[in-house]
C-alpha positions, 0 to 999 in steps of 0.5 A: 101752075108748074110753079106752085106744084113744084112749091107744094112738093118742095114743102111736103119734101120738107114736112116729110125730112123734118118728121122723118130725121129727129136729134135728140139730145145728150142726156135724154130719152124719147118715147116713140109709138107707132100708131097709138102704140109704144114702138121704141126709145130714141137715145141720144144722136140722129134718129129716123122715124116714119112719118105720119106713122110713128110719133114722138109721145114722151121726152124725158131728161135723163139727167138728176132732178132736184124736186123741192118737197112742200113744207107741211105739218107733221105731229110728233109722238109726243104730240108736237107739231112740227113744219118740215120741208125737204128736197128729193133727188131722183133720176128717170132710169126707164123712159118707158115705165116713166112715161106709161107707169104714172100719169105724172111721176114728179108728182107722185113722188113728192106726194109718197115723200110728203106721207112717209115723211108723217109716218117717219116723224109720227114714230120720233119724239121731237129731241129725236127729230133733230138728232135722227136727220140722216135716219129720217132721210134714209127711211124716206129714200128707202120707202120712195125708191120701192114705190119708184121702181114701177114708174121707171125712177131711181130716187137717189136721195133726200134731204130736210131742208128745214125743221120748224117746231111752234114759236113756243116750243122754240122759246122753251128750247132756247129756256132749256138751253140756257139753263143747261149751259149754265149748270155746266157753266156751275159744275165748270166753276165749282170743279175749278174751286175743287181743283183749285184746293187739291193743288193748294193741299198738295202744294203745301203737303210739297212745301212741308215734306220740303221743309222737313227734307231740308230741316233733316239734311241741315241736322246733318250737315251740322252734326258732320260739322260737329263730328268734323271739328271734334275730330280736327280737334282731337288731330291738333291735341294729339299733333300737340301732344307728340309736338310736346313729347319730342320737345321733352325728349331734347336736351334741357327738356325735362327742366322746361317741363319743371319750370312750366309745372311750377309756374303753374302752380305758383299761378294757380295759387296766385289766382286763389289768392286774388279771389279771397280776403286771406291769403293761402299759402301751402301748408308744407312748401314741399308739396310743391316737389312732389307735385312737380314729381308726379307731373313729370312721372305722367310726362314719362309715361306718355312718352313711354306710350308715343314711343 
């Protein structure tokens, strides 16, 4: 008898120590109420409570949860049907009003998500709806999070995990883009073949302006030439001349000149002949003198000039 009663003492020592010392977790909140009523929040670590008298309500995790939002049907503004899913992210930020502010707040939540995000999508055409993601988000979020703030919840963020328009909505799209790729495929080519004449104008306009620059510089370089050879020619016959001069001034010279003027003159007259049936023979031998004066009187006077 001594036995037992020690045994039954021992167990209720035990119920006793397990319901009075309680660890909770790192990351998570329990909500305790002394009979029937909210009494405190046990964070983190040991914590002692009165058996029998308090109890423990509510355990929350305090750690972000990812809530997978039902896909569902949304209409457009310009009356498209459209399936939409998503995933909310939310934290318990007050275990207290989380446990007390809604009977159950998940699903609360994923149930303000579902219908914000009609009203969202209801406001957009349905282009807009593929292009406004982060507005969509943003507007879900903000709408949520105010109602959330009452059941003790912070909503962090939201995401759209999949836009599905209908099976003939998408066959037009894909239409729409590929006659949009090739209309930009058209403008590409025929901006190609315009660009393609510009360089050929402009090449050849290059090639005539080069061609003419090169025909110009040709004319003067042969005029330079021209200028450079009538120049050198006019040199050697004035070197010809002096040479000629300073010949006639050496002894004997003046007697060159004569013998070369008659010689000359006797060849010209030879030459007539040979072009001619009838031989021509001056009319007065003397001629010949004279014409052999006058040369020499020129011959002084250039030198009297070179002098």
């Amino acid at each position: 008898m001594f036995g037992t009663l020690t045994i039954v003492i021992l167990i209720v020592a035990v119920v006793f120590i397990i319901k009075t010392v309680n660890v909770v977790p790192q990351q998570n909140a329990w909500v305790v109420e002394r009979l029937g009523k909210y009494h405190a929040t046990l964070g983190p670590g040991l914590n002692i409570v009165l058996p029998f008298i308090d109890r423990i309500a509510y355990k929350h995790s305090l750690k972000e949860i990812a809530l997978d939002v039902p896909m569902q049907v949304c209409i457009t503004k310009d009356n498209t049907q459209l399936e939409v899913d998503g995933i909310l992210y939310f934290q318990v930020t007050d275990p207290m009003r989380a446990s007390y502010g809604s009977a159950n707040y998940i699903y609360a939540i994923s149930q303000l998500a579902q219908t914000t995000l009609r009203s969202v999508i209801g406001k957009m055409e349905l282009d807009k709806t593929f292009e406004e993601r982060d507005l969509i988000n943003h507007s879900i979020v903000n709408a949520v999070d105010e109602s959330a703030a009452n059941w003790g919840v912070k909503v962090l963020r939201y995401e759209i995990k999949d836009l599905t328009p209908p099976k003939e909505i998408l066959h037009a799209m894909q239409s729409q883009i590929t006659a949009e790729r090739e209309k930009r495929a058209l403008i590409a080519a025929s901006e190609g073949r315009k660009q393609e004449q510009i360089n050929i104008a402009t090449g050849e306009r290059e090639a005539s302006i080069a061609k003419s620059e090169g025909e110009k510089q040709a004319a003067i370089n042969r005029a330079q030439g021209q200028a450079a050879a009538i120049l050198s020619i006019a040199e050697a016959s004035a070197e010809a001349i002096r040479k000629t001069a300073a010949a006639i001034r050496e002894p004997g010279g003046a007697d060159a000149v004569n013998l070369k003027v008659a010689e000359q003159y006797v060849g010209a007259f030879s030459q007539l002949a040979k072009t001619n049936n009838s031989i021509i023979i001056p009319a007065n031998l003397s001629d010949i003198g004279g014409l052999i004066a006058s040369a020499m009187q020129v011959v002084k006077s250039q030198q009297t000039a070179i002098k």
